[in-house]
N, CA, C and O of each residue as an XYZ file, in Angstrom:
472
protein
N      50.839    -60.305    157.663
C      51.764    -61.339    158.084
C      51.152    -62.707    157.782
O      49.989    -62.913    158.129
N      51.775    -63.545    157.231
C      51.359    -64.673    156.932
C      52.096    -65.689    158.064
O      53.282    -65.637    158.388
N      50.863    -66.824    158.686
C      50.931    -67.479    159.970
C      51.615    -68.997    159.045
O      51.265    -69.404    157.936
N      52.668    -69.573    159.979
C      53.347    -70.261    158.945
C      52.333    -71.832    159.613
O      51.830    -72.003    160.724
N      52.357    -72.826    158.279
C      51.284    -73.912    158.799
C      51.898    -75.173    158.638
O      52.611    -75.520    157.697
N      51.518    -75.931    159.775
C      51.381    -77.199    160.142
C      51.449    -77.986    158.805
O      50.799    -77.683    157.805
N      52.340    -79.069    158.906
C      52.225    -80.601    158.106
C      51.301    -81.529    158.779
O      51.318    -81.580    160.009
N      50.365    -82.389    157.987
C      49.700    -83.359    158.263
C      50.182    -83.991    159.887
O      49.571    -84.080    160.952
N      51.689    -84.388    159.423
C      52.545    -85.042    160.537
C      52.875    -84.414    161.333
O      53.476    -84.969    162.252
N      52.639    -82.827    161.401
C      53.139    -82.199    162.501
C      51.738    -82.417    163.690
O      51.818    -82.726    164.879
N      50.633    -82.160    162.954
C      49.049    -82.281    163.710
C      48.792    -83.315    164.557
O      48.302    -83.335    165.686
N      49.373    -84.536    163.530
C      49.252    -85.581    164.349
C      50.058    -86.201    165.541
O      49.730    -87.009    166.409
N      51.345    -85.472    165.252
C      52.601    -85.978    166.159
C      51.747    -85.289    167.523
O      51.454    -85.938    168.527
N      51.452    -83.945    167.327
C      50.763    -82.874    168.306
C      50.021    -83.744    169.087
O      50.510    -84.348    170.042
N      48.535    -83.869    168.631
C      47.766    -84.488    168.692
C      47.732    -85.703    169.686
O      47.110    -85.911    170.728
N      48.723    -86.484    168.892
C      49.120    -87.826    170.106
C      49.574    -87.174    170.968
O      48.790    -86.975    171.896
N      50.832    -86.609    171.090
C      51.534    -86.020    172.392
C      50.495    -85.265    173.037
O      50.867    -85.762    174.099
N      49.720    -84.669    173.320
C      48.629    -84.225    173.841
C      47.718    -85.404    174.912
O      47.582    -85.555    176.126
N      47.291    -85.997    173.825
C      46.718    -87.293    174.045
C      47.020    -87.974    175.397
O      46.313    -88.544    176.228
N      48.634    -87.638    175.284
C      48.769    -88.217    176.621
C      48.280    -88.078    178.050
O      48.195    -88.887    178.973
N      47.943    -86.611    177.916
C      47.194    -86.029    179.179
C      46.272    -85.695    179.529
O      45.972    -84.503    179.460
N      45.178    -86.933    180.220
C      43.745    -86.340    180.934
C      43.282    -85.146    181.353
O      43.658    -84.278    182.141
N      42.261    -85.341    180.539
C      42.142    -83.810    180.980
C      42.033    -82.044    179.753
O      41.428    -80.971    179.729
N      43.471    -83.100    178.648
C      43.879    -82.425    177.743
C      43.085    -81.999    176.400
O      42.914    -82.956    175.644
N      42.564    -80.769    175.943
C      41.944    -80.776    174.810
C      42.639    -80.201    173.997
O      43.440    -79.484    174.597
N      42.819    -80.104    172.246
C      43.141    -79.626    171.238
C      41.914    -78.998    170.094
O      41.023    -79.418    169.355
N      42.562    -77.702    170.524
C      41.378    -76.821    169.486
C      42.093    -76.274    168.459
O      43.284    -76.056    168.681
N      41.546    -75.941    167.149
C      42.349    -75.364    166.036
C      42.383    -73.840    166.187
O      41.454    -73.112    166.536
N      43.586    -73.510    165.868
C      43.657    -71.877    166.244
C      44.530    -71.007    165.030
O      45.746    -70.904    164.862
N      43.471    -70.480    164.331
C      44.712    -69.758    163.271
C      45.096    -70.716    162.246
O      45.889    -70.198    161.460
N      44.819    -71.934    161.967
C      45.349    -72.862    161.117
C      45.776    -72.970    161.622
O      46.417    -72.014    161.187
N      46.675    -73.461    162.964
C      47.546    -74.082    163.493
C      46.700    -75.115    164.946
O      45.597    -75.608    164.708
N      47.174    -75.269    165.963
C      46.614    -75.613    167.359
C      46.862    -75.470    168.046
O      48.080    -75.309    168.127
N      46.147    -75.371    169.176
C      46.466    -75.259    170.873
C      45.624    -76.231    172.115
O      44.449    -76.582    172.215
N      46.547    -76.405    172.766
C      46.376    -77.491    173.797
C      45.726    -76.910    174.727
O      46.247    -75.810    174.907
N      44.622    -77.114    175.603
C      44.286    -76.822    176.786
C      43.991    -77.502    178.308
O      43.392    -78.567    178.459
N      44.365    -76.927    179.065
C      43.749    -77.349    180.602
C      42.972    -76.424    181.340
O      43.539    -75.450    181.835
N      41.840    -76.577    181.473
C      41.105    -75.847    182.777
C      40.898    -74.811    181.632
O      41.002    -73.795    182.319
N      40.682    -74.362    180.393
C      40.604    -73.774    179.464
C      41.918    -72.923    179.177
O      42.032    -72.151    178.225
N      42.859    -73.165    180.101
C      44.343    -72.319    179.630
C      45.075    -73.067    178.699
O      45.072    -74.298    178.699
N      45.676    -72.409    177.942
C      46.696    -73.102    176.805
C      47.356    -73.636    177.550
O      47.112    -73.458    178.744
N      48.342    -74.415    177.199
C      49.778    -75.085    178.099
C      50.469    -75.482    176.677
O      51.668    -75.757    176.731
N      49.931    -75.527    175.623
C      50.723    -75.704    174.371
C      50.520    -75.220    173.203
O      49.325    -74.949    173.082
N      51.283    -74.914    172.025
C      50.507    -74.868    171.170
C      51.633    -75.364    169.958
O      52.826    -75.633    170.099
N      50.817    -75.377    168.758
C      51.598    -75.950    167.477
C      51.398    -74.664    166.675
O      50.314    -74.111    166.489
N      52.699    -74.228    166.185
C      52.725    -73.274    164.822
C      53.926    -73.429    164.191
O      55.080    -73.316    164.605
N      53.279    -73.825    162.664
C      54.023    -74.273    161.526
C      54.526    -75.758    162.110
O      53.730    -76.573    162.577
N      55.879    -75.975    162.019
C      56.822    -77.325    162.896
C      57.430    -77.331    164.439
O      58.127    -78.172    165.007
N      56.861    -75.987    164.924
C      57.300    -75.556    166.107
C      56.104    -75.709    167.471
O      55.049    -75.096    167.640
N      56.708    -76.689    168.248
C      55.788    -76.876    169.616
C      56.016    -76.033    170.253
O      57.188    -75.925    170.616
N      54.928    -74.924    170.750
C      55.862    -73.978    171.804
C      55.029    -74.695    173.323
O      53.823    -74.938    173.375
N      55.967    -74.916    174.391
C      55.236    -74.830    175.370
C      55.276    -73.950    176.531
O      56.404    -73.507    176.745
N      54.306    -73.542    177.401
C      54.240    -72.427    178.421
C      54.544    -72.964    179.660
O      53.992    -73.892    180.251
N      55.746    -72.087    180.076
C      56.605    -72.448    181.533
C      56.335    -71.629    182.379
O      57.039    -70.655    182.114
N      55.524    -71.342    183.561
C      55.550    -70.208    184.091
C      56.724    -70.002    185.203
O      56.696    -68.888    185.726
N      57.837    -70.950    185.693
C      58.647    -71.130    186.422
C      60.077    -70.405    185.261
O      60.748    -70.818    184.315
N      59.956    -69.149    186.062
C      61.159    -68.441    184.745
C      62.306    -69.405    184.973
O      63.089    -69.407    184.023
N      62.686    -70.369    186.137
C      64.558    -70.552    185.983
C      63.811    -71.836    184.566
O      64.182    -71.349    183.497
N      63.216    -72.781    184.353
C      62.991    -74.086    183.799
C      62.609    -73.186    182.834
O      63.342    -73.701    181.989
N      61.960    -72.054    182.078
C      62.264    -71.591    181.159
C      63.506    -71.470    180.472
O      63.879    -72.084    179.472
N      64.359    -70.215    181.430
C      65.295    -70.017    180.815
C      65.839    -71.363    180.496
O      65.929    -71.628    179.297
N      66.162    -72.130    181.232
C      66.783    -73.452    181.402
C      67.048    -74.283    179.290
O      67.759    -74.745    178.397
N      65.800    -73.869    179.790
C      64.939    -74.594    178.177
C      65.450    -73.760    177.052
O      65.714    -74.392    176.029
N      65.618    -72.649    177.031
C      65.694    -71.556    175.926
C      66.980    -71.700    175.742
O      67.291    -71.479    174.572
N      67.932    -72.007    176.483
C      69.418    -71.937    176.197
C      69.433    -73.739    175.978
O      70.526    -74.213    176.291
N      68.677    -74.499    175.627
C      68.959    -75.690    174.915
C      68.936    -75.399    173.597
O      68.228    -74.520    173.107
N      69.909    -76.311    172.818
C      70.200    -76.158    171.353
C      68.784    -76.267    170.392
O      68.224    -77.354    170.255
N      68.434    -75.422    169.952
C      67.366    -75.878    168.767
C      65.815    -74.891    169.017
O      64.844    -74.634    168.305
N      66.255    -74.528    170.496
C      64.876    -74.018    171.013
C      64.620    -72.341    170.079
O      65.591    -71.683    169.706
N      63.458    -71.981    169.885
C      63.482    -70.957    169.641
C      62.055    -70.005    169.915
O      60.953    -70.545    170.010
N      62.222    -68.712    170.012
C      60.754    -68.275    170.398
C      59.783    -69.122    169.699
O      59.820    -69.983    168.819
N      58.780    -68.470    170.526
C      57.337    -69.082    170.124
C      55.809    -67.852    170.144
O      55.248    -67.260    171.067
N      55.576    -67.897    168.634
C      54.452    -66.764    168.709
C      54.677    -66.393    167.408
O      55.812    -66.398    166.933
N      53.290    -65.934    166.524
C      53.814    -65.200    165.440
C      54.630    -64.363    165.231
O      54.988    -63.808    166.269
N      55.229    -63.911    164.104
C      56.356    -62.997    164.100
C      56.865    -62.681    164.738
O      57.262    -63.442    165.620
N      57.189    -61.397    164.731
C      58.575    -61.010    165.552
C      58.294    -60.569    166.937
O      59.125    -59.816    167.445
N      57.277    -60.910    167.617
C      56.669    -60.956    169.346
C      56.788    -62.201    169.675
O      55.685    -62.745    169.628
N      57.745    -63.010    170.036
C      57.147    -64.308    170.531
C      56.922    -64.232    171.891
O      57.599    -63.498    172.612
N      55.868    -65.054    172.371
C      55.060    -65.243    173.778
C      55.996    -64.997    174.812
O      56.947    -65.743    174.580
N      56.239    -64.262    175.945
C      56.973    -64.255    176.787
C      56.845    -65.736    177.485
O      57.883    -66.207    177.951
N      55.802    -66.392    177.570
C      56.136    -67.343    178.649
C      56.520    -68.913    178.001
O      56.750    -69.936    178.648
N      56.505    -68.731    176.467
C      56.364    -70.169    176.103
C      58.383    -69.831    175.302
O      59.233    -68.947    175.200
N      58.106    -71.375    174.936
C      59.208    -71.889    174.651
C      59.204    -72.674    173.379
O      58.409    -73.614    173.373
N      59.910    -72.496    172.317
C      59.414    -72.649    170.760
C      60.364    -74.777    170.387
O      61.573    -74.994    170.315
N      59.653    -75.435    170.303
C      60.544    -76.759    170.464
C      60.278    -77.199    169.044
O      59.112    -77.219    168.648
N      61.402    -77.600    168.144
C      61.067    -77.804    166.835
C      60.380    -79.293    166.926
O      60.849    -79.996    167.822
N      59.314    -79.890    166.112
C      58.838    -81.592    166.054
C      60.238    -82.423    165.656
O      60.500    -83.592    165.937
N      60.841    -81.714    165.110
C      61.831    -82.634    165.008
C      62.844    -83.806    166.051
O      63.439    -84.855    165.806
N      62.575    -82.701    167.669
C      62.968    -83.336    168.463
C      62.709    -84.743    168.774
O      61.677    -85.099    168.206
N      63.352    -85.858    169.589
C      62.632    -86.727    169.970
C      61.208    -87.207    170.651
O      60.713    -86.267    171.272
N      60.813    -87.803    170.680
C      59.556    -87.482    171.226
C      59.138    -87.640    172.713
O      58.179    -87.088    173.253
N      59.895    -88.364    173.191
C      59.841    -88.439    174.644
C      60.494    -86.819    174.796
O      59.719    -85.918    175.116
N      61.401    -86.629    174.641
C      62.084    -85.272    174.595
C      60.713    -84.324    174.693
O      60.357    -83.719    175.704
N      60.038    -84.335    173.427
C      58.999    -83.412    173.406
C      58.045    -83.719    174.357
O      57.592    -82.854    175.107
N      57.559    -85.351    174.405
C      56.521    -85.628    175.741
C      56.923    -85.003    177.168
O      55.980    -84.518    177.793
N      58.043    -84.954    177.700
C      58.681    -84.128    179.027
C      58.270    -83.111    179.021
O      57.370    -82.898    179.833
N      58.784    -81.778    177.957
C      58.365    -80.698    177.911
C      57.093    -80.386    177.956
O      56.702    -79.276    178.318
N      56.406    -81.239    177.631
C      54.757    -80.557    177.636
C      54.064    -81.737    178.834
O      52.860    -81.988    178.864
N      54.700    -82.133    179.419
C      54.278    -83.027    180.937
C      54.723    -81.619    181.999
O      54.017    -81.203    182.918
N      56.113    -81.034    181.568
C      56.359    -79.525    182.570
C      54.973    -78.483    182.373
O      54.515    -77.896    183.354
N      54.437    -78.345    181.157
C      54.046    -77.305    181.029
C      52.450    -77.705    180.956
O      51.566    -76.885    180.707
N      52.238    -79.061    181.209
C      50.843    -79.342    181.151
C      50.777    -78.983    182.985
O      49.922    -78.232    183.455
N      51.787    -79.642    183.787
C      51.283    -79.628    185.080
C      51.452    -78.355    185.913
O      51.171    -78.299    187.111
N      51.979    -77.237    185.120
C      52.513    -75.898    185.782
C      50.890    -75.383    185.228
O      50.070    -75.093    186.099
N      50.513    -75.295    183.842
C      49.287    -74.920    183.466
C      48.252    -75.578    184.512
O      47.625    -74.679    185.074
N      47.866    -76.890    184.961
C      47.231    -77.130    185.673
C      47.014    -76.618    186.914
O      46.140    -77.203    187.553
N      47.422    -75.917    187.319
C      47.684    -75.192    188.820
C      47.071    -73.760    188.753
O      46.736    -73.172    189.781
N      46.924    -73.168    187.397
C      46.088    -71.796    186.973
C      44.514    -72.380    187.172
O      44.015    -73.435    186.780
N      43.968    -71.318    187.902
C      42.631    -71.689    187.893
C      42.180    -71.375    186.329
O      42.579    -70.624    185.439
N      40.976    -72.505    186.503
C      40.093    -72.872    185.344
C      39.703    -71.349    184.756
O      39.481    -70.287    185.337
N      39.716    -71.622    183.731
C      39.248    -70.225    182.660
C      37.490    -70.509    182.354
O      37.009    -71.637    182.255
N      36.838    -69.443    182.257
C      35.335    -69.431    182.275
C      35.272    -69.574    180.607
O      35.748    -68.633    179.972
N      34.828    -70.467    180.023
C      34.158    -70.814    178.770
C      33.418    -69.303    178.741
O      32.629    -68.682    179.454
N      34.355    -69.029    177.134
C      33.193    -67.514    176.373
C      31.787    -68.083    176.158
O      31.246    -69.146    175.853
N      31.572    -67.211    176.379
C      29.987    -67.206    176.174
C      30.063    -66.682    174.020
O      30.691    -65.692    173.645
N      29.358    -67.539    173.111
C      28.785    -67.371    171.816
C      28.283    -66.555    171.956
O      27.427    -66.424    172.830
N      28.707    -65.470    170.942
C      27.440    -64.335    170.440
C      26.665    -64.809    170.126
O      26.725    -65.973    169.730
N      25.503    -64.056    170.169
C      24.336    -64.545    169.401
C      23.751    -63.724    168.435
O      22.780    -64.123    167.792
């Protein structure tokens, strides 16, 4: 399966929108990226598609039956909990969605940093 990839402008649109939130890191994953808090994702970028993670199923569904939305995840499994938002959207539009899913992620306790093989 080939993982579909990011435009320059998609990284960076990411990137800033991220930016916005203390706290927030961006690691590269797969050729694509993912956002973290407390080491949990709360976002990620693949190909032109922001997906973000809702763990409140009604503001999911909510989201999924907006025009444009579509899974999120490689192929034909997309993530049960995230929500696929094309960059094309506006950007405050997109800043909201990942202000829901940065502060629902924040509430998961912190993830323990892997330990490097050695």
């Amino acid at each position: 399966m080939r993982m579909p990839r990011p435009t320059d402008s998609d990284k960076e649109l990411f990137r800033d929108l991220v930016g916005d939130f203390a706290g927030a890191s961006v690691k590269p994953m797969f050729a694509n990226l993912g956002a973290f808090v407390n080491g949990n994702m709360f976002a990620g970028l693949l190909g032109d598609v922001i997906g973000v993670k809702l763990l409140d199923e009604e503001i999911r569904e909510e989201l999924r039956n907006a025009p444009g939305t579509v899974g999120f995840g490689p192929g034909e499994q997309p993530l049960r909990e995230y929500v696929g938002l094309p960059t094309s959207w506006p950007r405050d539009e997109l800043s909201d969605w990942l202000g829901v899913a940065f502060a629902q992620t924040s509430e998961l306790p912190p993830k323990d940093p892997r330990k490097k093989k050695s």
